[in-house]
C-alpha positions in Angstrom: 9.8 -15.7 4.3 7.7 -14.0 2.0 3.4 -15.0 2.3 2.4 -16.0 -1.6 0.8 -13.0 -3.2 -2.9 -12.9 -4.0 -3.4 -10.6 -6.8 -6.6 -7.7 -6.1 -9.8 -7.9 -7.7 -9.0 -4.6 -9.3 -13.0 -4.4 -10.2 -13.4 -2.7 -6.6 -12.0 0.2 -5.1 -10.2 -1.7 -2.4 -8.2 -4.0 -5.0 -7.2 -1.1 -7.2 -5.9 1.1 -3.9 -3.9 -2.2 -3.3 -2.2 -2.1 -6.5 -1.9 1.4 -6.7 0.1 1.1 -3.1 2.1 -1.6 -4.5 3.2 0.8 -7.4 4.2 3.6 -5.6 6.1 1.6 -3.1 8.0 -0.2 -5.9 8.2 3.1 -8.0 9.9 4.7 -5.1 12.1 1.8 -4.4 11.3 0.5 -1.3 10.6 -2.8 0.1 7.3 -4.2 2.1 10.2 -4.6 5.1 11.0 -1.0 4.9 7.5 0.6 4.4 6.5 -1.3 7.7 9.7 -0.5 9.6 9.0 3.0 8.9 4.7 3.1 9.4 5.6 0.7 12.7 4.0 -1.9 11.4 4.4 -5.6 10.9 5.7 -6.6 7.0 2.4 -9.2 6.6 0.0 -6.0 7.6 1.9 -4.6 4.4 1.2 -7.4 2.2 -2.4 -7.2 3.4 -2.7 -3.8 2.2 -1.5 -4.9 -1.3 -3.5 -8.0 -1.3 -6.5 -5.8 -0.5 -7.3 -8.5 2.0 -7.4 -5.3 4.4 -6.7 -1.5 4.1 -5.1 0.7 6.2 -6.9 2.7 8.6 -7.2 6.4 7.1 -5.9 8.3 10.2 -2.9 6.5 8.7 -2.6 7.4 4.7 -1.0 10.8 5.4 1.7 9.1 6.7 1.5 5.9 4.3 1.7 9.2 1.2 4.9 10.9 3.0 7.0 7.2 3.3 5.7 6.7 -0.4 7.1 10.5 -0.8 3.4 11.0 -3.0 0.6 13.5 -1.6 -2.5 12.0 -0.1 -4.7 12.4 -2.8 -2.1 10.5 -5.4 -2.5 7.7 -3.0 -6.1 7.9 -2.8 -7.4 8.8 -6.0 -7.5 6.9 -9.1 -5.6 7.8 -11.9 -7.0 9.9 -14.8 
């Protein structure tokens, strides 16, 4: 069962990371299920991410960027 989905306070820096993860993952067509499958994570940690209730670690965004097939700093960075 999917958790409800809180939307990010997109004022911070945390919430707009959590929608930008949630756009890339959509954009390149994957699923929370799959994104965790392949990081080896749970599918709530995931949605956790894109709920900005918690963000990944950063020892793991180089790998969160090559599932997303994006570089690091497209991940990281706002858009201009």
């Amino acid at each position: 069962m999917t958790p409800a989905r809180k939307e990010p306070d997109t004022k911070t820096y945390s919430g707009r990371f959590a929608v930008r993860l949630r756009t890339l993952r959509e954009k390149a067509k994957l699923s929370a299920e799959e994104v965790a499958e392949a990081l080896g994570v749970s599918v709530h940690t995931v949605y956790h991410w894109e709920s900005s209730r918690r963000q990944p670690q950063i020892i793991d965004l180089p790998r969160i960027a090559e599932v997303l097939g994006v570089s690091k700093a497209r991940l990281v960075l706002p858009d201009e």
